[in-house]
C-alpha positions as CSV (number, residue, x, y, z in Angstrom):
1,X,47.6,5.0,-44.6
2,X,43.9,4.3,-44.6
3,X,41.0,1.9,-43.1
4,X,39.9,-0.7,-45.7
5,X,36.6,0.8,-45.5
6,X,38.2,3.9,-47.1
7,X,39.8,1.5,-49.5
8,X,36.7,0.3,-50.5
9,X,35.4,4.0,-51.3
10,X,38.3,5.0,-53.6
11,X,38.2,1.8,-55.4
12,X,34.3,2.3,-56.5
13,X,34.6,5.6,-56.6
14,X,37.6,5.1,-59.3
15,X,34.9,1.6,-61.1
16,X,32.4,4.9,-61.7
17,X,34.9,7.2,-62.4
18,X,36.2,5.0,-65.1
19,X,33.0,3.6,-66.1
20,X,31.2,6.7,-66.6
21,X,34.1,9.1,-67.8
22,X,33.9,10.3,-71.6
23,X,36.8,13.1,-70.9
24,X,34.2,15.8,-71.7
25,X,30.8,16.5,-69.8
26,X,31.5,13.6,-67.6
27,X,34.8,13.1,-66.2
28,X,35.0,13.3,-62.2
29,X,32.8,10.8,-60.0
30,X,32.4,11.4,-56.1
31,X,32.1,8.6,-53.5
32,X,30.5,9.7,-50.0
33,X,30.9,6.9,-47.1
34,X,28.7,7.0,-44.6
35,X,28.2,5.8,-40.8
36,X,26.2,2.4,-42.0
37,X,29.4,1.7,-44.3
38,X,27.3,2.6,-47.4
39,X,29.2,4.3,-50.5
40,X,26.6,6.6,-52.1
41,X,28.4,7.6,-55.5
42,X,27.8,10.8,-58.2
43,X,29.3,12.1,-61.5
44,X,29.7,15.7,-62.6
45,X,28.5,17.1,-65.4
46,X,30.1,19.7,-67.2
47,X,28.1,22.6,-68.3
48,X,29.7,26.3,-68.9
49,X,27.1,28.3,-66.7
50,X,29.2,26.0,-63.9
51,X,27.4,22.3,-63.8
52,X,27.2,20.3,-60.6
53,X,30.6,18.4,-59.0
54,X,30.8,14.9,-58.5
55,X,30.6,15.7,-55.0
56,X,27.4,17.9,-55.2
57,X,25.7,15.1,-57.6
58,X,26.7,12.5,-55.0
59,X,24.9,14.7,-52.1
60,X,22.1,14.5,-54.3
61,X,21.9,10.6,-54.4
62,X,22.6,10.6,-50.7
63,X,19.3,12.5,-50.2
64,X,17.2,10.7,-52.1
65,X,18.6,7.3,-51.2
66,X,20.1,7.0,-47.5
67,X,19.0,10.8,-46.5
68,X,19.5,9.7,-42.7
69,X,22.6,7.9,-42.5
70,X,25.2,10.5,-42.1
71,X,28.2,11.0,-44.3
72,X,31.2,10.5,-42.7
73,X,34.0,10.3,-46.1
74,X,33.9,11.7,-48.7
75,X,36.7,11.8,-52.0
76,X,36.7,12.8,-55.8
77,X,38.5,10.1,-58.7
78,X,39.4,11.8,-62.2
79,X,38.0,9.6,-64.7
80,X,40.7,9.8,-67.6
81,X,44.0,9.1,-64.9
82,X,42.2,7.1,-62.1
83,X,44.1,10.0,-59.5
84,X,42.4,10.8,-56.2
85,X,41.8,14.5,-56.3
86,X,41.1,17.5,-53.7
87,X,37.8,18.9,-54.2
88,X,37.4,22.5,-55.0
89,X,36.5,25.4,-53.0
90,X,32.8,25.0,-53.3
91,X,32.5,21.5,-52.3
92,X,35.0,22.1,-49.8
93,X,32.5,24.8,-48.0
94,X,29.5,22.6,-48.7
95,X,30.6,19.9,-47.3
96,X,32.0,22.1,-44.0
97,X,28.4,23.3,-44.1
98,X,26.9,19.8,-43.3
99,X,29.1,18.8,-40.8
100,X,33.1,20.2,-40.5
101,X,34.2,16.9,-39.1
102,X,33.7,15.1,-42.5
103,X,36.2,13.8,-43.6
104,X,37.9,13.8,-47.3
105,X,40.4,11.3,-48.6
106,X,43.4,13.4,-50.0
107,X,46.5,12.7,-51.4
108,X,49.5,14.3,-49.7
109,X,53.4,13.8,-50.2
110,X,53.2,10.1,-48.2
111,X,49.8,9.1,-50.0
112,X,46.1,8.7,-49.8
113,X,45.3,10.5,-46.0
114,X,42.6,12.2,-44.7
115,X,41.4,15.9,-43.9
116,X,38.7,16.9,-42.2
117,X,36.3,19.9,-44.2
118,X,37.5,22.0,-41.3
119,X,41.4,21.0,-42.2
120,X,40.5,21.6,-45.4
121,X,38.9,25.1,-44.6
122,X,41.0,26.7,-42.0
123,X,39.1,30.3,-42.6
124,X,35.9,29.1,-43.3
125,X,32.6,30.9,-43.0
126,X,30.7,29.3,-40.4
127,X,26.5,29.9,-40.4
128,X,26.6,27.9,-37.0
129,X,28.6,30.1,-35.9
130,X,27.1,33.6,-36.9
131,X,25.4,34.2,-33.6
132,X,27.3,32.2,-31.0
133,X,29.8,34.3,-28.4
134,X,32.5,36.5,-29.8
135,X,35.5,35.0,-28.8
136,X,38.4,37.0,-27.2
137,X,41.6,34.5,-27.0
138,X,44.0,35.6,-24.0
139,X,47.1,34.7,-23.0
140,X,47.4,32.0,-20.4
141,X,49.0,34.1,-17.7
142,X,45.9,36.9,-17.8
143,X,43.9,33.6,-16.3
144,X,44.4,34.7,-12.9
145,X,44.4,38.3,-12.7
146,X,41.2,38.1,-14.7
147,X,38.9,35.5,-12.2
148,X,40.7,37.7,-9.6
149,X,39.3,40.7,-11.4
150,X,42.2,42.8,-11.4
151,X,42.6,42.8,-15.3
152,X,39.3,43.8,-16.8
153,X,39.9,44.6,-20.3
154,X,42.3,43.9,-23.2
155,X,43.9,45.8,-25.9
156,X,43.6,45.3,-29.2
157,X,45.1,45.9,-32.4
158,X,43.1,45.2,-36.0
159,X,41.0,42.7,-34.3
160,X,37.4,44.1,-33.8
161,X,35.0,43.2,-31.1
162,X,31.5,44.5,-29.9
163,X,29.0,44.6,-26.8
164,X,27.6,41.5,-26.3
165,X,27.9,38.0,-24.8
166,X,31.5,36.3,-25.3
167,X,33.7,34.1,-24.7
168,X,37.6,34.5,-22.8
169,X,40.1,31.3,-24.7
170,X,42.8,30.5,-22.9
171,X,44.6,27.8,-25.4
172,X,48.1,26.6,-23.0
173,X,51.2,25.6,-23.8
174,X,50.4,21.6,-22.7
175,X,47.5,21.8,-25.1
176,X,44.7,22.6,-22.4
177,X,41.7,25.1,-23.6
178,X,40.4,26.9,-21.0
179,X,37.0,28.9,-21.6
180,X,35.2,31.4,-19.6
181,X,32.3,32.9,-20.4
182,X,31.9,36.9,-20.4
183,X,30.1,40.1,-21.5
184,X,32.0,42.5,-23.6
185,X,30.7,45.7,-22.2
186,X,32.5,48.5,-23.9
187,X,35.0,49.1,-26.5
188,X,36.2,52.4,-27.6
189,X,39.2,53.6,-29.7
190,X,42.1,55.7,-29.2
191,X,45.5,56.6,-30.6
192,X,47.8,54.8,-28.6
193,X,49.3,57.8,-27.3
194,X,46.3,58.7,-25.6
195,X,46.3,55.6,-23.6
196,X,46.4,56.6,-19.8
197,X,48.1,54.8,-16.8
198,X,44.4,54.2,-15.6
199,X,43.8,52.1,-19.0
200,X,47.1,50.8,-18.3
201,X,46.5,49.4,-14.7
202,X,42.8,47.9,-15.9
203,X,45.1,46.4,-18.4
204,X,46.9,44.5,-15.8
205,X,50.1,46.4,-15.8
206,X,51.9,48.2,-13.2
207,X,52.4,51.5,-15.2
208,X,51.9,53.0,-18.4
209,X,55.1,52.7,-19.3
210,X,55.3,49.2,-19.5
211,X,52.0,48.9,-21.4
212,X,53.7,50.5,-24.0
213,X,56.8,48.0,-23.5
214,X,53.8,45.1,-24.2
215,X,52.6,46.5,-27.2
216,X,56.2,47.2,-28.9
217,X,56.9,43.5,-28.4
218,X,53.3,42.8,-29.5
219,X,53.0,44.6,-32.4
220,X,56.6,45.4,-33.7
221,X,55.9,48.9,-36.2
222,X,52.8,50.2,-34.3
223,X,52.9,54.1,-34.4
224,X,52.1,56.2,-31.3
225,X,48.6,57.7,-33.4
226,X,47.8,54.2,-34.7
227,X,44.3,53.1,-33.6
228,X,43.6,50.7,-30.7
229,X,40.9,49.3,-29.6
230,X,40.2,49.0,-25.1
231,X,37.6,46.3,-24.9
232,X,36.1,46.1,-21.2
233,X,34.7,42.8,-20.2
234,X,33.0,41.1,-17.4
235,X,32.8,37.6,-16.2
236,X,29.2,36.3,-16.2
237,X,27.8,36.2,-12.8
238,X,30.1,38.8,-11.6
């Protein structure tokens, strides 16, 4: 189910996709909604070098017609059927680009629904994100031994990290994300079997032995010369 304000931008988004359609260069019309309750509305056009989306023609209009009131909805009509489409991958990673919380009216097994770019996207490349904090997601329970200080690096497997500034992600069971920020100051690899009960107790387990216990249950098929990564971290302001 949606709001009657996204209603309203299927219904004249379907009027232009209908209008405008001549099942050729012309036959997919974009609406984009935005925060003023405007429907700013675009047609694609068909060209074999790869012409412009309804959605990219509808950006177009936006910026030369409401340029500063934000787009907050945005769906695609096929002109010959009337059908609410996805958009593809490209207008799916431009809109993401502009703002990841747009959202997109979809059609799922229930109906017309909505998707944010970021739904949409799950593995999407992210220029806001290109120099922000590496983030190193832990397990709830290494919380407290790391503010404590008594786990001060992690293991990893096929999951690459660097020096630099960083962020430790504790996401809990009860839906709680807890963030602490950190440096990354080392990270070298070994074979597994040349881990040592020294990396083991910086780990934050008793003995080697059950280090190696962690990473079978971890990583079911992981050979004693496989790779792995020790990354050595410190809190900021330690």
């Amino acid at each position: 189910m949606i709001s009657d304000e996204l209603r309203h931008l299927v219904r004249l988004t379907g009027e232009h996709a209908a209008r405008w359609n001549d099942d050729y260069d012309h036959t997919v019309a974009a609406g984009l909604l935005t925060a003023s309750g405007q429907v700013v509305l675009g047609l694609n056009t068909y060209h074999f070098l790869g012409g412009p989306c309804g959605e990219i023609a509808a950006l177009s209009n936006h910026a030369s017609s409401a340029p500063t009131d934000p787009i907050v909805a945005v769906t695609a009509v096929y002109g010959s059927t009337g059908d609410v489409i996805s958009p593809c991958g490209k207008c799916r990673q431009v809109i993401f680009d502009m703002d990841p919380r747009i959202r997109f009216v979809v059609r799922d097994a229930n109906g017309l629904t909505t998707r944010t770019a970021a739904e949409l996207l799950p593995l999407a490349y992210d220029w806001r994100a290109v120099d922000q904090p590496q983030k190193l997601y832990m397990w709830e329970g290494y919380e407290g031994p790391i503010r404590s200080g008594s786990k001060t690096q992690t293991i990893r497997i096929d999951d690459p990290f660097r020096p630099g500034s960083a962020e430790l992600v504790f996401e809990k069971e009860d839906g709680e994300v807890v963030v602490i920020p950190a440096t990354i100051t080392d990270v070298r690899t070994i074979a597994r079997d040349e881990a040592t009960e020294d990396i083991a107790i910086k780990d934050g387990f008793t003995c080697l032995e059950d280090l190696h216990t962690a990473l079978e249950s971890h990583y079911p098929g992981l050979g004693t010369t496989d790779p792995v990564d020790i990354v050595t971290f410190a809190l900021d302001g330690d």
